[in-house]
C-alpha positions in Angstrom: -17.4 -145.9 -143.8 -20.9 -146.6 -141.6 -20.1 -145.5 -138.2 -21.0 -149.0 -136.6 -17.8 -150.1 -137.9 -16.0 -149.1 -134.5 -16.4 -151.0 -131.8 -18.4 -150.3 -128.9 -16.3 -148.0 -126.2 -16.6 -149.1 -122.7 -18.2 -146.6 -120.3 -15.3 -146.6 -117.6 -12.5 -145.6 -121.1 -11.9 -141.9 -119.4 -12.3 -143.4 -115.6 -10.0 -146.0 -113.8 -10.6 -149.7 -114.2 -14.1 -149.2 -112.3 -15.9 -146.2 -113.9 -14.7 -143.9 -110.9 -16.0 -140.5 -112.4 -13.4 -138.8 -109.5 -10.6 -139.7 -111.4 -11.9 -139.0 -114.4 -12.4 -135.4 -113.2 -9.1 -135.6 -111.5 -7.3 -136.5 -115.0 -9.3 -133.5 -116.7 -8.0 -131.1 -113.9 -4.2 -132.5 -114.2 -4.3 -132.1 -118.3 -6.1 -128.8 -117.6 -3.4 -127.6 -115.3 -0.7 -128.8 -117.3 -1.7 -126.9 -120.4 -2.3 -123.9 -118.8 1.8 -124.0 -117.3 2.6 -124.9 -120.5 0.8 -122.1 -122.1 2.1 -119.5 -119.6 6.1 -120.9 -120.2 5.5 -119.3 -123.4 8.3 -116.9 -123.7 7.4 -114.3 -126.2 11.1 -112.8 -126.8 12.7 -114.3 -129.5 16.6 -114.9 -128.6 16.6 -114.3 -124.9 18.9 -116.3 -124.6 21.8 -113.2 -126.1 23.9 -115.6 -128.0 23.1 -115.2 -131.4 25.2 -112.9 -133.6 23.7 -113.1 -136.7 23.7 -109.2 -138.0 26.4 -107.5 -136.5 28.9 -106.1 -138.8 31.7 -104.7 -136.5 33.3 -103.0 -139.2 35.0 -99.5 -138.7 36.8 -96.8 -140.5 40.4 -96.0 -140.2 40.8 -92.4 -139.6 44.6 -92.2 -138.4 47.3 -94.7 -138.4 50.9 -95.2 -138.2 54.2 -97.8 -138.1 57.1 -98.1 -136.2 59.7 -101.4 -135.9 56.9 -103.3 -138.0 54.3 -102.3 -135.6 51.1 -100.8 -136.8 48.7 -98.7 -134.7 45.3 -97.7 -136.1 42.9 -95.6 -134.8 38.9 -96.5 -135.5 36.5 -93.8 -136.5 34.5 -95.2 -133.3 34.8 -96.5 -130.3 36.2 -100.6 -131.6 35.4 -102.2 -128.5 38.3 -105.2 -129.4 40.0 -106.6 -126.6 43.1 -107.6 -126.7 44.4 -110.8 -127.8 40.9 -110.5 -130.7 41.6 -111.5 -134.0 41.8 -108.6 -136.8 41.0 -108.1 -140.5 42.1 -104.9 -141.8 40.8 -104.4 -145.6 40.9 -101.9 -148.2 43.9 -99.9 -147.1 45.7 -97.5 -149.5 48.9 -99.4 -148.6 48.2 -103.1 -149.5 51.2 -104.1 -146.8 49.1 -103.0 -143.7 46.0 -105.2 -145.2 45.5 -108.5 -142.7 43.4 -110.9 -145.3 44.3 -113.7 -142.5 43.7 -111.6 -139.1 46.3 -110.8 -136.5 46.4 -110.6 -132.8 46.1 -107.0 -131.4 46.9 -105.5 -128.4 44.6 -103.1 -127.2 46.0 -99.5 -126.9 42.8 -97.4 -125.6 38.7 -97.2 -127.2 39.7 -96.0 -131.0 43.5 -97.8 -131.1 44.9 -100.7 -131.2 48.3 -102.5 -132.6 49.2 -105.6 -134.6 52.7 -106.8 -136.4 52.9 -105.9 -139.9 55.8 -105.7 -142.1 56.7 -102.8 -144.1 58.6 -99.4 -142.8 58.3 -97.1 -140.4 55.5 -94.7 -140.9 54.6 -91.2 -139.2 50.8 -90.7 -138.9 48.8 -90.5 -141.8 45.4 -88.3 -140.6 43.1 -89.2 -143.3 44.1 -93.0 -143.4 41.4 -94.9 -145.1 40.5 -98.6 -145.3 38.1 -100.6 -143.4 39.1 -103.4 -140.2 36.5 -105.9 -138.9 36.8 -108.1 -135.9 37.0 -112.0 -137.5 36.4 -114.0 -134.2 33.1 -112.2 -132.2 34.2 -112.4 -129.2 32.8 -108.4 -128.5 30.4 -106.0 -130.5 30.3 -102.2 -130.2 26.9 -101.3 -129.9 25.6 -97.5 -130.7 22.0 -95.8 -130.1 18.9 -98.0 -131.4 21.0 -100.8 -133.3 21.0 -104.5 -132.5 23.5 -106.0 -130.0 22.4 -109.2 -130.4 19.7 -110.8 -132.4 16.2 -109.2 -131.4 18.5 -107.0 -128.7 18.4 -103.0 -129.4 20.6 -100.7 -127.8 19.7 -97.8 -126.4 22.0 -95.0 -124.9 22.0 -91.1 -123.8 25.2 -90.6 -125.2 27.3 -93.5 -125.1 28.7 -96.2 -127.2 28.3 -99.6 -125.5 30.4 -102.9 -126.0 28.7 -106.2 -125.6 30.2 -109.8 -124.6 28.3 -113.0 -124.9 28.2 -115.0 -121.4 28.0 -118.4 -120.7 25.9 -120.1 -121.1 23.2 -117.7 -121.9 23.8 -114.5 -121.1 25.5 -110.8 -122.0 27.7 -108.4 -120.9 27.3 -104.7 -121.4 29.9 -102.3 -121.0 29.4 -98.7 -120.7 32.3 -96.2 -122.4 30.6 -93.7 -120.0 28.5 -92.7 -117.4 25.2 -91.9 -118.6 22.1 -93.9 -119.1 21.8 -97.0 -121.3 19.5 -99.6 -121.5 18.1 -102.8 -124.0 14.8 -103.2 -125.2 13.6 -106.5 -127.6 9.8 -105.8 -129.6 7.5 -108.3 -129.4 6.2 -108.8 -133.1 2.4 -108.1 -133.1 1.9 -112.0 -134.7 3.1 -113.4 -131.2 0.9 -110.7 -128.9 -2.8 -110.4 -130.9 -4.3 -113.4 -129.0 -2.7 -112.3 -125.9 -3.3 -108.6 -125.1 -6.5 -108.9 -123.0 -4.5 -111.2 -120.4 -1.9 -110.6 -117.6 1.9 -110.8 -118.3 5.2 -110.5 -116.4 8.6 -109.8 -117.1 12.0 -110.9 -115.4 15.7 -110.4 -115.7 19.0 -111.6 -113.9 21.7 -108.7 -113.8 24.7 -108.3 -112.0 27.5 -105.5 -112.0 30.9 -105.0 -111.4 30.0 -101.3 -109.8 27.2 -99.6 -108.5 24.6 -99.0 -110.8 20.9 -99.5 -110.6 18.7 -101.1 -113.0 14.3 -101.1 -113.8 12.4 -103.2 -116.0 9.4 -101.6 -117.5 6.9 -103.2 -119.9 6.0 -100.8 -122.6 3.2 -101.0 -125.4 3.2 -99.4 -128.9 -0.1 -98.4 -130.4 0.7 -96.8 -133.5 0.3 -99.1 -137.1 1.1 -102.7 -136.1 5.0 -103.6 -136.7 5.9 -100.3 -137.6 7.4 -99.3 -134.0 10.4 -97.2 -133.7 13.4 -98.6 -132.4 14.4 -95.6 -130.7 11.9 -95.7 -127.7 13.5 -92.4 -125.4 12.9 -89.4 -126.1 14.1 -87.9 -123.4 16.5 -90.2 -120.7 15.9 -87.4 -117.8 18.3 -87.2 -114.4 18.6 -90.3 -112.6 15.8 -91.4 -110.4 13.7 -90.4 -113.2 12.4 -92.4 -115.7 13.0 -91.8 -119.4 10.4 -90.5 -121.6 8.7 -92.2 -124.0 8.6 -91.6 -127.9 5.5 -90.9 -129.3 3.0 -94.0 -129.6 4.8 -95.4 -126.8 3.7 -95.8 -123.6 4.3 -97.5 -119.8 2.3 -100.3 -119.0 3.9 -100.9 -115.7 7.4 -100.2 -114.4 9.6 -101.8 -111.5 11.2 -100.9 -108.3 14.9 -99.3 -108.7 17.2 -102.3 -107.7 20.5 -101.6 -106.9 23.0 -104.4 -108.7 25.6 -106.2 -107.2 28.1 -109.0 -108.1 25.6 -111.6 -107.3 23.0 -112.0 -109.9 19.3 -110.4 -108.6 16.3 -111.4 -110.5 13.9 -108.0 -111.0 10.2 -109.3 -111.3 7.4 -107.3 -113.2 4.4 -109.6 -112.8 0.4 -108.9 -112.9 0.5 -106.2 -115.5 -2.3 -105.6 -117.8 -2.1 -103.9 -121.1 -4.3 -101.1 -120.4 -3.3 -98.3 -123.7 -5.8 -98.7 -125.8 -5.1 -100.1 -129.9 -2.0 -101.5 -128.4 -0.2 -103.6 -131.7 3.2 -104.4 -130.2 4.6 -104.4 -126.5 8.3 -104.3 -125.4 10.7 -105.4 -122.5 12.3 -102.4 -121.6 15.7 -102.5 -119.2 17.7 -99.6 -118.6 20.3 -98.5 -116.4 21.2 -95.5 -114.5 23.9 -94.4 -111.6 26.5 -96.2 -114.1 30.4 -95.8 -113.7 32.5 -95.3 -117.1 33.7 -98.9 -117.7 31.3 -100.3 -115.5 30.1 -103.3 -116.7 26.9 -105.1 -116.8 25.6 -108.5 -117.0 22.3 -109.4 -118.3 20.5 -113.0 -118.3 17.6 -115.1 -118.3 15.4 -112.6 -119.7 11.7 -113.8 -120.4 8.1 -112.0 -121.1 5.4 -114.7 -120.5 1.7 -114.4 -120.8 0.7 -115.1 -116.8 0.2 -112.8 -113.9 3.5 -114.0 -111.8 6.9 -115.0 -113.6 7.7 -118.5 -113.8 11.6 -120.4 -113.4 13.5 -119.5 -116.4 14.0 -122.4 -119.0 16.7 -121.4 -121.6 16.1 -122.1 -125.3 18.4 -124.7 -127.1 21.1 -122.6 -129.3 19.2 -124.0 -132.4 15.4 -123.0 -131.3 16.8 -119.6 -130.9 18.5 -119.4 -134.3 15.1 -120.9 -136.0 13.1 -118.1 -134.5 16.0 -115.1 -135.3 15.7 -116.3 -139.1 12.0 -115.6 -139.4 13.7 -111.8 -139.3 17.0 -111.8 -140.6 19.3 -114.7 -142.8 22.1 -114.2 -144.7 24.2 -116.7 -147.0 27.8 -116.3 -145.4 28.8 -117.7 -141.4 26.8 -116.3 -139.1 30.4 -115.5 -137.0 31.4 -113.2 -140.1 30.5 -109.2 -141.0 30.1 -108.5 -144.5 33.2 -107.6 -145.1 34.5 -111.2 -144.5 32.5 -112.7 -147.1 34.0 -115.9 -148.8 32.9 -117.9 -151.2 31.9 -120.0 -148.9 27.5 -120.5 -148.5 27.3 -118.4 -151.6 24.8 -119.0 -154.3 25.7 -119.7 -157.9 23.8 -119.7 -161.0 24.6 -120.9 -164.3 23.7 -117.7 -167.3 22.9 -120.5 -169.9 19.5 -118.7 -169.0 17.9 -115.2 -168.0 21.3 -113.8 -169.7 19.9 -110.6 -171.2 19.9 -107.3 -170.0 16.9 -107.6 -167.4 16.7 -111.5 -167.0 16.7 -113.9 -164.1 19.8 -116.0 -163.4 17.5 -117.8 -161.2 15.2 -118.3 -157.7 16.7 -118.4 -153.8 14.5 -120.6 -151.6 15.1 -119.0 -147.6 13.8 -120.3 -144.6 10.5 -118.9 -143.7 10.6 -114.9 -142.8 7.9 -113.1 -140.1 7.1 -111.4 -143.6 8.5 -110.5 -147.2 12.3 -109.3 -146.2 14.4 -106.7 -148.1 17.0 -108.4 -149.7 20.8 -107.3 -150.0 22.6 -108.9 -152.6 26.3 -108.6 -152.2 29.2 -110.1 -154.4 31.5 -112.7 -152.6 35.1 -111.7 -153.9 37.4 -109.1 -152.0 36.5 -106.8 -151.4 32.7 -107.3 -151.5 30.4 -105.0 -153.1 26.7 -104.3 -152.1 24.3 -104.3 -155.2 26.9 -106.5 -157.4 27.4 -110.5 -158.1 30.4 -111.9 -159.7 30.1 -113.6 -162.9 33.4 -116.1 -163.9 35.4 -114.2 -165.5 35.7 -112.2 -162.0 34.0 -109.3 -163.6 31.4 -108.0 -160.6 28.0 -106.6 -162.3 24.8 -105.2 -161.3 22.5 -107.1 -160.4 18.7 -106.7 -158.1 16.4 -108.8 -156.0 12.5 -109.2 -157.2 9.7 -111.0 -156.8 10.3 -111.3 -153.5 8.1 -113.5 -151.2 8.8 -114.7 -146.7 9.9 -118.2 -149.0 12.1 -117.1 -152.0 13.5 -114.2 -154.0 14.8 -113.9 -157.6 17.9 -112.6 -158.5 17.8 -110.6 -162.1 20.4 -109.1 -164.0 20.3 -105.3 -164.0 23.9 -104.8 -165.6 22.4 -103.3 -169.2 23.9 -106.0 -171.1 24.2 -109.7 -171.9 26.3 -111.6 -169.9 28.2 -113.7 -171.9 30.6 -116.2 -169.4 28.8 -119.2 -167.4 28.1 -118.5 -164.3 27.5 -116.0 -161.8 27.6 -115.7 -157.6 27.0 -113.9 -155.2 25.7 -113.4 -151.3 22.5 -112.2 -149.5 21.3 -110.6 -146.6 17.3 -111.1 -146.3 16.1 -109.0 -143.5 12.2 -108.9 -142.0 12.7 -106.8 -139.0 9.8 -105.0 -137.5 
C-alpha cells in the first residue's frame, strides 16, 4: 500500500490544541515517569503473597498408637503440627478399623499425638504401628530444613521443625517447636533477574511476633551454574547477634539492621543495594530469625523484591496471578488443598488402550500449563491407596507405567508394564515439577 494513502498528520497531534511543544514535553515526562513506577512495582518473588499450598504433602508415619473407650491416640514419626479441631485421614493401617477414609476431628494431645473417635476395642500401645495420616483441610503445614512452606517459600532451621499458618488476607504464620534459629528464603529464577542485575534493588517485609524475637532481611546472590542453587543456603547459623554463614556460591549482597518484633506489624527495608559478586545467576530474599522462644510464633507479610533503589507501597497479587506464576514450577492433576495421599479420581486423566496397548506404547499425550522449563513428572495412580510409578487400568488392576517425551507444554504417558494391556482404559494422576 503507497504510503500517501494516510492522511496528512497535523503538526500540533503530540501537543495541545495549539502546537504548545511544553505540553508535549510534559506528556513525554508523565508517560516516562509512569513507566518507570510501573517498571520498579515489578515484584520479582513469585507467591509473596504465602497463600498458595500447592506441594505440601503433610503426610506422616505412625510410629506408636493405641485405644481406649473407642478413642484412638497416634503418635507421628514427626512433629504433625495439627491443631485441634483439623480434619484427619489416617490410611494404610494394619487394622482397617482405625483407617478415617472420611476424616475426623482431633484433639490435639502434644507435637507427635493426637486423638480422634474410632470404633473398635480397647488397645494397649502398639510400638511399631504403621500406616500413614494426612491432614484433609490445610489449615497448618509442618515445615522441616530446606523444604517448601508454601509455594516458592523454603524453610530453613538450625534444628527445629517449624509449623506454618496461612493469614489473612496475605500473609503467614511461623511457629517455632524450639528455640533456635529459623528463617525463609524464596530464589529468584535467573529468567526474571538477567536484564536486571546491573541495577539497584530493595527488599521489604512486615513481621510481627507474639514474643521477643528479632528478625534481618538480607539479599543474597548465587553465582554458581544458573538455576542450579542449593536450597539449603546456611552452612553454619552461628550464636545470635551473628549472622549465619553462607553455603558455598552464596554470598551477601547487603544485610539489614536487627529489628526487634513486636505485636504490631514493623516493615524492615533493604533498599539501594547493588549486586556486586561477580557471575551472579540467581539472587534470594533471605529472612531469618533469632532470640526466638519455643512456641513463639511469627507472622510474615507483604514480602516484595523490586528492581529500584528504595522500596515501594506493597500491592498484593490477586489469588489467581499468584497461582499462574507457581505453575510455571510445579502442577499437579488432583485439588491443590489435597497431599498425595488423598488422591481421588477426581482431575485425573484417562486414556482409552484401543491404542499404544503393547508392552512399551503410549496410552496417549498430557497438555500442562506452561512450566519455567521441562518438569520431572510423577505419575501416580488415583485409587486407594495411591501408588507412585503406577496408573490404574479398568479392571482396577494398577500397572507400571512412565513419563517421556517430556516438554514445559506436554508429556506422554507410555506403558512400561511388560505386557499388553488388554481392558479399555486406563488413569492415573501427575505431579509435573520445574523447580530451580
Amino acid at each position: 500500500m503507497p504510503f500517501s494513502y494516510f492522511p496528512h498528520l497535523p503538526e500540533n497531534i503530540w501537543g495541545n490544541i495549539d502546537g504548545n511543544i511544553e505540553l508535549q514535553s510534559d506528556l513525554i515526562d508523565l508517560i516516562d515517569s509512569k513507566l518507570v513506577e510501573s517498571n520498579t512495582r515489578n515484584n520479582l518473588l513469585i507467591n509473596p503473597n504465602f497463600r498458595i499450598w500447592q506441594r505440601v504433602a503433610n503426610e506422616f508415619e505412625i510410629v506408636n498408637r493405641s485405644r481406649l473407650s473407642n478413642v484412638a491416640t497416634l503418635e507421628t514419626s514427626l512433629p504433625h503440627g495439627f491443631q485441634t479441631a483439623d480434619i484427619v485421614q489416617v490410611t494404610q493401617m494394619s487394622d482397617s478399623s482405625y483407617d478415617t477414609t472420611s476424616g475426623e476431628t482431633i484433639i490435639v494431645v502434644d507435637d507427635t499425638s493426637f486423638r480422634y473417635y474410632s470404633t473398635g476395642s480397647d488397645e494397649s500401645e502398639t510400638s511399631e504401628a504403621d500406616g500413614k495420616c494426612v491432614i484433609t483441610n490445610r489449615t497448618s503445614i509442618v515445615a522441616t530444613d530446606s523444604n517448601f512452606t508454601a509455594d516458592r517459600w523454603i524453610a530453613l532451621s538450625d534444628a527445629n521443625t517449624l509449623i506454618a499458618t496461612p493469614t489473612e488476607p496475605t500473609g503467614m504464620q511461623i511457629e517455632s517447636i524450639d528455640d533456635t534459629k529459623f528463617g525463609l528464603i524464596q530464589i529468584v529464577p535467573n529468567l526474571y533477574l538477567n536484564a536486571f542485575i546491573d541495577g539497584k534493588f530493595s527488599a521489604s517485609i512486615n513481621l510481627s511476633s507474639d514474643n521477643n524475637a528479632s528478625a534481618k532481611v538480607a539479599i543474597i546472590s548465587w553465582n554458581g551454574v544458573s538455576d542450579s542453587t542449593t536450597n539449603d543456603v546456611v552452612s553454619s547459623w552461628n550464636s545470635d547477634g551473628t549472622n549465619p554463614t553462607l553455603a558455598t556460591n552464596w554470598c551477601y549482597e547487603g544485610i539489614s539492621d536487627t529489628v526487634e518484633l513486636t505485636e504490631i506489624a514493623t516493615t524492615i527495608k533493604l533498599e539501594d543495594i547493588e549486586i556486586n559478586t561477580n557471575n551472579v545467576t540467581n539472587i534470594a530474599v533471605f529472612v531469618w530469625f533469632e532470640s526466638v522462644t519455643s512456641g513463639e510464633k511469627i507472622n510474615i507479610d507483604k514480602a516484595q523484591l523490586l528492581v529500584s533503589s528504595s522500596s515501594l507501597e506493597f500491592i498484593p497479587n490477586s489469588y489467581q496471578f499468584d497461582l499462574d506464576e507457581c505453575q510455571k514450577f510445579y502442577q499437579k492433576s488432583y485439588a491443590n488443598r489435597n497431599c498425595a495421599t488423598t488422591i481421588s479420581d477426581n482431575g485425573k486423566v484417562v486414556f482409552p488402550t484401543s491404542f499404544g496397548t503393547d508392552s512399551g506404547g503410549a496410552f496417549g499425550t498430557v497438555s500442562i500449563g506452561p512450566m519455567y522449563r521441562p518438569p520431572t513428572v510423577e505419575l501416580i495412580s488415583a485409587n486407594n491407596p495411591p501408588e507412585v510409578g503406577k496408573w490404574q487400568v479398568s479392571t482396577g488392576t494398577n500397572i507400571a507405567v512412565i513419563a517421556e517425551n517430556i516438554s514445559e507444554n506436554s508429556f506422554s504417558v507410555k506403558n512400561d508394564a511388560g505386557f499388553t494391556v488388554s481392558t479399555n482404559s486406563i488413569s492415573g494422576h501427575y505431579v509435573c515439577s520445574a523447580e530451580i
